[in-house]
C-alpha positions as CSV (number, residue, x, y, z in Angstrom):
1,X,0.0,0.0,0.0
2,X,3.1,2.5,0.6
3,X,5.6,2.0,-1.7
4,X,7.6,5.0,-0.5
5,X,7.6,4.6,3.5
6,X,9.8,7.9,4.0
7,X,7.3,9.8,2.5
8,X,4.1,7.8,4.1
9,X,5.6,9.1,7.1
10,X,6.5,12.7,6.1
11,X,3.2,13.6,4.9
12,X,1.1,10.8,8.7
13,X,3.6,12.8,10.9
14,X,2.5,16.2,9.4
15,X,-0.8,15.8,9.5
16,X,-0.8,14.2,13.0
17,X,1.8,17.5,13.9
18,X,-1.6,20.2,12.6
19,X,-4.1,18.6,14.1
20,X,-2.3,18.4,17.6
21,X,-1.6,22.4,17.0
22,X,-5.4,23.0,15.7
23,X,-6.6,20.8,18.9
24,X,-4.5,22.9,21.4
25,X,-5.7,26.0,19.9
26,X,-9.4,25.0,20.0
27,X,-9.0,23.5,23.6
28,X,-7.0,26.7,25.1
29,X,-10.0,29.2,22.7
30,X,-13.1,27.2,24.8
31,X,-11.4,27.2,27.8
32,X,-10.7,31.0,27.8
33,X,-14.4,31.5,26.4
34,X,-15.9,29.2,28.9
35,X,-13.6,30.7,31.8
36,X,-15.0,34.0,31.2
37,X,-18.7,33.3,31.3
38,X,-17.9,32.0,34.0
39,X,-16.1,34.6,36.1
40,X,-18.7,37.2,34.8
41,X,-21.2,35.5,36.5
42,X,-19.6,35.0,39.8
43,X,-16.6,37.5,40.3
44,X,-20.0,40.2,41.6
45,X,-20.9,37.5,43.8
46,X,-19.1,37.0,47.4
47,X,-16.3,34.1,47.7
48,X,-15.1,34.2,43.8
49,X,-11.9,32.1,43.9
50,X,-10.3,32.9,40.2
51,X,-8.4,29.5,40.3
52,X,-10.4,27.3,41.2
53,X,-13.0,28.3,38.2
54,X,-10.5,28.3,36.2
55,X,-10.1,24.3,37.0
56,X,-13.9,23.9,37.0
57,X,-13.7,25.3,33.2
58,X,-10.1,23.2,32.2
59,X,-12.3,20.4,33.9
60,X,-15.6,20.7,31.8
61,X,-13.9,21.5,28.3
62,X,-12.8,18.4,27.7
63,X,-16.4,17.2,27.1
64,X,-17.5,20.1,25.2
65,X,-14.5,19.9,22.6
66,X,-15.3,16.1,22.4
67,X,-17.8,16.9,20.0
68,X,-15.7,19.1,17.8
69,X,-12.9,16.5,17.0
70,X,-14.8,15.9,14.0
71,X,-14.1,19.4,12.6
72,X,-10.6,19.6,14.5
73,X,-9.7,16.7,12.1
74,X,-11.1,18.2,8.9
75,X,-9.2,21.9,9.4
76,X,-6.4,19.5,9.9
77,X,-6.7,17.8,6.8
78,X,-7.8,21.1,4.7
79,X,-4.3,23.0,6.2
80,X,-1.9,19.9,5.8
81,X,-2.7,19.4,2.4
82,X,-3.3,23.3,1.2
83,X,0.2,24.0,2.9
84,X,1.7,20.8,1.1
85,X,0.1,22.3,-2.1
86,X,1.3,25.8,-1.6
87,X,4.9,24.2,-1.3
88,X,4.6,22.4,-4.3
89,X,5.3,18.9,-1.8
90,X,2.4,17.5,-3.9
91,X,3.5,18.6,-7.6
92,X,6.9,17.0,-7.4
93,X,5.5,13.7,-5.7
94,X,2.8,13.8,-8.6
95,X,5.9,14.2,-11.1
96,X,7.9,11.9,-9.2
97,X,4.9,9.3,-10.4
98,X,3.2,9.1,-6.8
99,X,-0.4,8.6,-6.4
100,X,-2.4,10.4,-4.6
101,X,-3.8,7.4,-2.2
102,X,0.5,7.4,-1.3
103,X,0.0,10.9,0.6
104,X,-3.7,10.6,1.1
105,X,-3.5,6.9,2.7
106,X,-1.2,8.0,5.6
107,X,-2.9,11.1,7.0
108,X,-6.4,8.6,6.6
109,X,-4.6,6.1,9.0
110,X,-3.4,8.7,11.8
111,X,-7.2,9.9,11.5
112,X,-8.4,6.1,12.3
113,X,-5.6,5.9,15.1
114,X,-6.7,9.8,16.6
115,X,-10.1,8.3,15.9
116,X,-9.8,4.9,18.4
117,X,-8.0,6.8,20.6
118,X,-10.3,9.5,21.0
119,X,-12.9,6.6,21.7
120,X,-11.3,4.3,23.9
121,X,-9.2,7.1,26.5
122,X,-10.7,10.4,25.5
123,X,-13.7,9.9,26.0
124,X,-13.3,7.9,29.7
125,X,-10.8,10.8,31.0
126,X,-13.8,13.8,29.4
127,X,-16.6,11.9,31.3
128,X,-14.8,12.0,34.4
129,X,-13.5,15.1,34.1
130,X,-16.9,16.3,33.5
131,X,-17.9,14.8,36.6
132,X,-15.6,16.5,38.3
133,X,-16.2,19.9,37.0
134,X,-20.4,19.5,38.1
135,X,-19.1,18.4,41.3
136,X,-16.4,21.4,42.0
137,X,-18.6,23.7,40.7
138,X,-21.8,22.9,43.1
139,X,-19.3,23.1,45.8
140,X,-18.1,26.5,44.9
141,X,-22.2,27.3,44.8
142,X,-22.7,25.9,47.8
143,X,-19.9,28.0,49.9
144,X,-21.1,31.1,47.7
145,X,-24.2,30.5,49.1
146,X,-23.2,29.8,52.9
147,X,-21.2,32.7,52.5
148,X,-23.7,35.0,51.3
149,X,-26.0,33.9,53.6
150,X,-23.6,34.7,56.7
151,X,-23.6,38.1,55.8
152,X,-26.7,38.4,54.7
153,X,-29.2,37.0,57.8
154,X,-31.8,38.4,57.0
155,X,-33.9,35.3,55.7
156,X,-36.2,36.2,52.3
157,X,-39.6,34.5,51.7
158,X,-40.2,31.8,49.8
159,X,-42.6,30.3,47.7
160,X,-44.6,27.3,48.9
161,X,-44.1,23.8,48.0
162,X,-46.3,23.4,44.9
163,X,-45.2,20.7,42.5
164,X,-44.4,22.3,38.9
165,X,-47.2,22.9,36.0
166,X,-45.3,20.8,33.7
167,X,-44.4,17.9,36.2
168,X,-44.8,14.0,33.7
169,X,-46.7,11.5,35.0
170,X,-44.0,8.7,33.3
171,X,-40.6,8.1,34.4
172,X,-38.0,9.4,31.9
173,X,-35.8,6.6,30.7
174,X,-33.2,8.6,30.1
175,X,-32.6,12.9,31.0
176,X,-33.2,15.5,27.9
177,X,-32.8,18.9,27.5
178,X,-35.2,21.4,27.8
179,X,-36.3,25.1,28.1
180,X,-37.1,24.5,31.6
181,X,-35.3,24.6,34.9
182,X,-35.3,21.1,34.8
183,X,-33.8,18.3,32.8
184,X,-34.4,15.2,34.7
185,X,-37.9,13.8,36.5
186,X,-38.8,10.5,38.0
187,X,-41.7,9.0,39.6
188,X,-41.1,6.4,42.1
189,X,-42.7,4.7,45.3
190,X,-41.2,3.8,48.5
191,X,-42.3,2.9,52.6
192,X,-43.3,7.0,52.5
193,X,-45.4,6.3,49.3
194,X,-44.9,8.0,46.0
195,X,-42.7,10.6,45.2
196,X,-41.4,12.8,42.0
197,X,-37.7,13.6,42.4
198,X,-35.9,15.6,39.9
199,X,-32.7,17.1,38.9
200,X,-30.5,19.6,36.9
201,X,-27.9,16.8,36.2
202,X,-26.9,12.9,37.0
203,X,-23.5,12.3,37.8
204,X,-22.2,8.3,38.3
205,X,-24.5,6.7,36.1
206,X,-27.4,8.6,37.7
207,X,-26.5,7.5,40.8
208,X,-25.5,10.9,42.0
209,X,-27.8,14.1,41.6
210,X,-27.3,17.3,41.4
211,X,-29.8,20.4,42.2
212,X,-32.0,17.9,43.4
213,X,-35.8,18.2,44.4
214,X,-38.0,15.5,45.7
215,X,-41.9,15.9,45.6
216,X,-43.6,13.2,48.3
217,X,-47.1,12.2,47.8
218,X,-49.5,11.3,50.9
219,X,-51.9,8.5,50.3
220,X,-54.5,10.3,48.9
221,X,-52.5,12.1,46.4
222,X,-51.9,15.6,47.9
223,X,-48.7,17.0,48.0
224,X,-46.9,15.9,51.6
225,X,-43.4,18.1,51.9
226,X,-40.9,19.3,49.3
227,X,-37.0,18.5,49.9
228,X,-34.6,20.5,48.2
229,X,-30.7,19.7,48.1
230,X,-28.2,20.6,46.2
231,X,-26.8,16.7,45.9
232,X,-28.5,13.6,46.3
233,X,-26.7,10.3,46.1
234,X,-28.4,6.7,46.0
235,X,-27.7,4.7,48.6
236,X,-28.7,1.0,50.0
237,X,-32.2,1.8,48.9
238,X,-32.7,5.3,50.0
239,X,-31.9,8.9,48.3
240,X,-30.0,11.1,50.6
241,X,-30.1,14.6,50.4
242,X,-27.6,16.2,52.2
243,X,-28.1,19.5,53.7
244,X,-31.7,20.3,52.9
245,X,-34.4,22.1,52.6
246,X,-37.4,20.6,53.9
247,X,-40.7,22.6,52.8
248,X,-44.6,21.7,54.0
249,X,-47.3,23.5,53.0
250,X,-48.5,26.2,55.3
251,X,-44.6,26.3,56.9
252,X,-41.6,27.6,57.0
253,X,-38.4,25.9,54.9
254,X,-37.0,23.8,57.8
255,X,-33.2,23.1,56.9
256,X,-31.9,19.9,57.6
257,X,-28.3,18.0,57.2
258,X,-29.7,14.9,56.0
259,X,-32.7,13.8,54.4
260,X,-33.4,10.1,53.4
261,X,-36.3,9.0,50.8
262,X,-36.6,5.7,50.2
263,X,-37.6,4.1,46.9
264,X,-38.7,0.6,45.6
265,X,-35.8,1.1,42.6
266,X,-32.3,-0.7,42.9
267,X,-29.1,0.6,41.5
268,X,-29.8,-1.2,37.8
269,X,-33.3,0.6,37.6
270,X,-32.1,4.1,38.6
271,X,-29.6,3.8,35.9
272,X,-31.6,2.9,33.2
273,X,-33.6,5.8,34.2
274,X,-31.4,8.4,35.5
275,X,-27.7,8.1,33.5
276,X,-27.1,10.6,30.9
277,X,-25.6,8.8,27.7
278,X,-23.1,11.3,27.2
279,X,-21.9,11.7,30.8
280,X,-20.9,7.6,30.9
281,X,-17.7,6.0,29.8
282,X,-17.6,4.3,27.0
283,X,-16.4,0.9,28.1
284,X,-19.6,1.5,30.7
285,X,-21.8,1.8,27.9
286,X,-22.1,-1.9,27.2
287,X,-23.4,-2.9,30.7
288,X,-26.1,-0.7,30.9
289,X,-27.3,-1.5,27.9
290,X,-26.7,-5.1,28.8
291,X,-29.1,-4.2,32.4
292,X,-31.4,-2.0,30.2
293,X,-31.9,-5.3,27.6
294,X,-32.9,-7.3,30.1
295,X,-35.0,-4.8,32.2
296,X,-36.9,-4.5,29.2
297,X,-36.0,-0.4,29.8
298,X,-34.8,1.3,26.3
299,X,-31.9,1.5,25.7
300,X,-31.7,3.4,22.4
301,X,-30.2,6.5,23.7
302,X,-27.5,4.6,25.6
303,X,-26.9,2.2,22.0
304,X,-26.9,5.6,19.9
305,X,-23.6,7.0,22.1
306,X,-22.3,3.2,22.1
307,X,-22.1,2.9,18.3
308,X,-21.3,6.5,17.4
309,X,-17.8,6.4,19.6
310,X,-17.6,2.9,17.5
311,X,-18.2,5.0,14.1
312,X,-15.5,7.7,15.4
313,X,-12.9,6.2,13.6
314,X,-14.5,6.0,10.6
315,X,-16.2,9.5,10.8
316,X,-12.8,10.9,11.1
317,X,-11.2,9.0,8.3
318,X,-14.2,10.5,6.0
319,X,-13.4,14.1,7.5
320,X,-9.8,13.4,5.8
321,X,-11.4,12.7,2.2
322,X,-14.1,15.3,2.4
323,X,-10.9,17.5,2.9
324,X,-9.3,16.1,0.5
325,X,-12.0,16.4,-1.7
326,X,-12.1,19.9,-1.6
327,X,-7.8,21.0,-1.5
328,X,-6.0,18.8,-2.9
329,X,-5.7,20.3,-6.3
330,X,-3.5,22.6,-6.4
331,X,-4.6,26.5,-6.2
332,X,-3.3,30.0,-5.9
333,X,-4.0,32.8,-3.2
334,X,-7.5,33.9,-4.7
335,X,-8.7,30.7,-4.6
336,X,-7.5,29.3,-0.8
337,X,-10.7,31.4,0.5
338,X,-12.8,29.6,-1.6
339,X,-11.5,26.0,-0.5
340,X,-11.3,26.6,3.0
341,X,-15.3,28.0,2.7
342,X,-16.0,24.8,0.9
343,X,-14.1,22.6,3.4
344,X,-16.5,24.1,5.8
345,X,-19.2,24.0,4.2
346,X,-19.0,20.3,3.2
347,X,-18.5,19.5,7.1
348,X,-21.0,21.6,8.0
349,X,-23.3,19.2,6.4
350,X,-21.7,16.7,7.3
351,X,-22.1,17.7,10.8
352,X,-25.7,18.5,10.5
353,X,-26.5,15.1,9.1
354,X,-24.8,13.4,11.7
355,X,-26.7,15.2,14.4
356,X,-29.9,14.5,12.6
357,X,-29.4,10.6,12.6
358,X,-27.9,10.9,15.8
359,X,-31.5,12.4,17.4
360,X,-33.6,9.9,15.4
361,X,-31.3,6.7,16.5
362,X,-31.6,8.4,20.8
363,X,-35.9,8.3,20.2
364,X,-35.6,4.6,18.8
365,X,-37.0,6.0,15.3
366,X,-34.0,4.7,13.0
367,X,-31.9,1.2,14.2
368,X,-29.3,3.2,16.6
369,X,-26.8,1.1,14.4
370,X,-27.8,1.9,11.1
371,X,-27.9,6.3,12.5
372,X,-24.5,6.3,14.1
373,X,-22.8,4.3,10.7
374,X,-24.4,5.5,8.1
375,X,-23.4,9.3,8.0
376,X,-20.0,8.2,8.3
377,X,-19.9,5.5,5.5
378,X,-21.9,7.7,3.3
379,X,-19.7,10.5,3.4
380,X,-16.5,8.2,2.8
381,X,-18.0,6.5,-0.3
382,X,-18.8,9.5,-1.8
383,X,-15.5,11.7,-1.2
384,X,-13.8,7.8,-2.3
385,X,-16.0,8.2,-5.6
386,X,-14.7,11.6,-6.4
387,X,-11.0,11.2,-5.9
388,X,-10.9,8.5,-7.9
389,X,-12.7,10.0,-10.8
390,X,-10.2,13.0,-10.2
391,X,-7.0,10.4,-9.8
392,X,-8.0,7.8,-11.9
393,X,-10.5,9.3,-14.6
């Protein structure tokens, strides 16, 4: 497949060497983007520590930039091989009777290998890092708060404990975003009775909450006392909500340091209904679809993040021939505007696409399979198609 080694490795290690410089440049851009938001919104507020929200964004980035690699790889691609045009690298290996697929084939190959390992450690270390960063920053909310409140005594009315308009009636199999306060809800029954518990965020396969509110239910259905917390952790059958805010009707908030709820649900069940796809490990993945399978829960969403990190590589490696697609002919000034928009353009679409099947494959519309592949392999057939009727007529 690579008749001339040296230069297989020239043009892999070039291409490797942009994309590590475009990743560090889209990492260090977000983090400084994300860092400020951030200390705009708390450096008015009492107890801003500037370091440690720097860590909380550094932690948190990670994640975000997760979803870019995608387009990190295609700028990569587009400037490796406009630079190696500009140079003239790619006339004199054309002259010099070298195909295409010789320079082409490498920079494909350190995609695949960026691809599996952005799949198999990336993604891992970003999950937990995430973690970390919803944990770190609820702390730093929860001193704020203490804090403020310490210097503030005087106590300020609040509203009474009224379950929301919008409250389902369903548990949620897994959490989704929405224009509300809220992103997770879950109905469950315990010793106490029923109960509706929901949450900003799930942390440790939905074993952990955070933001978390717990509506309990007398016999008859009227509402018995509100708990608010900002964590809640599963444990031996019970939530705990640590330093609450009990709330009954008719009375004051009553704080308390711990607050236990129990619920008819084991670990497997709260899981399947509380774990956010993208906030679980990869090699996790398989075993709660495994528990969801046989649970006969859903599983979609949690199949649809398994076998798009599987189609990573793949997606990548098409990134490097829609790129090629679009710059490897070789062009003057006026015309690198024109490929770089195109470039864009194309992943754009790409990008859209992938989103698109991505949604339909998470509701169980389209074969999670069959959504997370088939951008991917489209996309590579077709850029495939048109380099070889460029190459090879």
């Amino acid at each position: 497949m690579f008749r001339n080694p040296t230069l297989s490795r020239y043009f892999a290690k070039r291409f490797a060497k942009t994309a590590l410089i475009i990743f560090i440049v889209v990492f260090v851009l977000m983090a400084f983007i994300d860092y400020l938001e951030l200390a705009r919104r708390a450096a008015r507020r009492e107890g801003f520590d500037a370091f440690l929200y720097l860590l909380v964004s550094l932690a948190r980035v990670p994640n975000v930039i997760e979803r870019a690699l995608p387009f990190t790889i295609l700028f990569a691609a587009i400037a490796a091989f406009v630079m190696a045009n500009r140079q003239l690298e790619l006339v004199v290996a054309r002259a010099a009777g070298v195909s295409a697929w010789q320079f082409l084939l490498p920079a494909g190959l350190v995609a695949v290998m960026i691809g599996v390992f952005a799949t198999t450690v990336f993604n891992p270390i970003s999950t937990d890092l995430k973690a970390r960063s919803i944990l770190l920053a609820n702390e730093l909310a929860q001193n704020r708060a203490k804090l403020e409140a310490k210097n503030n005594p005087t106590p300020t009315p609040e509203p009474a404990a009224e379950p929301p308009p919008s409250m389902p009636s369903d548990v949620s199999s897994t959490p989704e975003s929405s224009s509300s306060d809220w992103t997770i809800w879950m109905r469950q029954t315990g010793r106490e009775g029923s109960s509706i518990i929901g949450a900003k965020q799930s942390l440790n396969r939905g074993l952990s909450l955070v933001d978390a509110s717990a509506f309990v239910f007398k016999s008859n259905g009227t509402l018995d006392h509100r708990i608010d917390a900002s964590t809640a952790d599963f444990e031996s059958g019970d939530w705990v909500f640590r330093d609450a805010t009990v709330t009954r009707p008719g009375s004051r908030p009553a704080p308390e340091a711990e607050v236990r709820l129990p619920t008819d649900l084991n670990a497997n069940q709260v899981s399947q209904r509380l774990a956010d796809p993208e906030t679980v490990s990869f090699w996790s993945l398989p075993e709660l679809i495994e528990i969801s399978r046989k649970s006969a829960v859903p599983s979609d969403a949690y199949e649809m993040q398994f076998q798009s990190l599987l189609a990573q590589p793949l997606l990548f490696l098409a990134m490097v021939f829609v790129a090629a697609t679009v710059s490897l002919r070789f062009s003057r000034s006026r015309d690198l505007g024109q490929v770089i928009l195109t470039g864009v353009a194309v992943g754009f679409v790409l990008y859209v696409v992938t989103e698109l099947a991505r949604g339909l494959g998470r509701s169980g519309v389209v074969s999670p399979m069959i959504a997370a592949w088939t951008p991917a392999v489209i996309a590579s057939l077709l850029s495939i198609t048109v380099l070889l009727h460029r190459e090879d007529g």
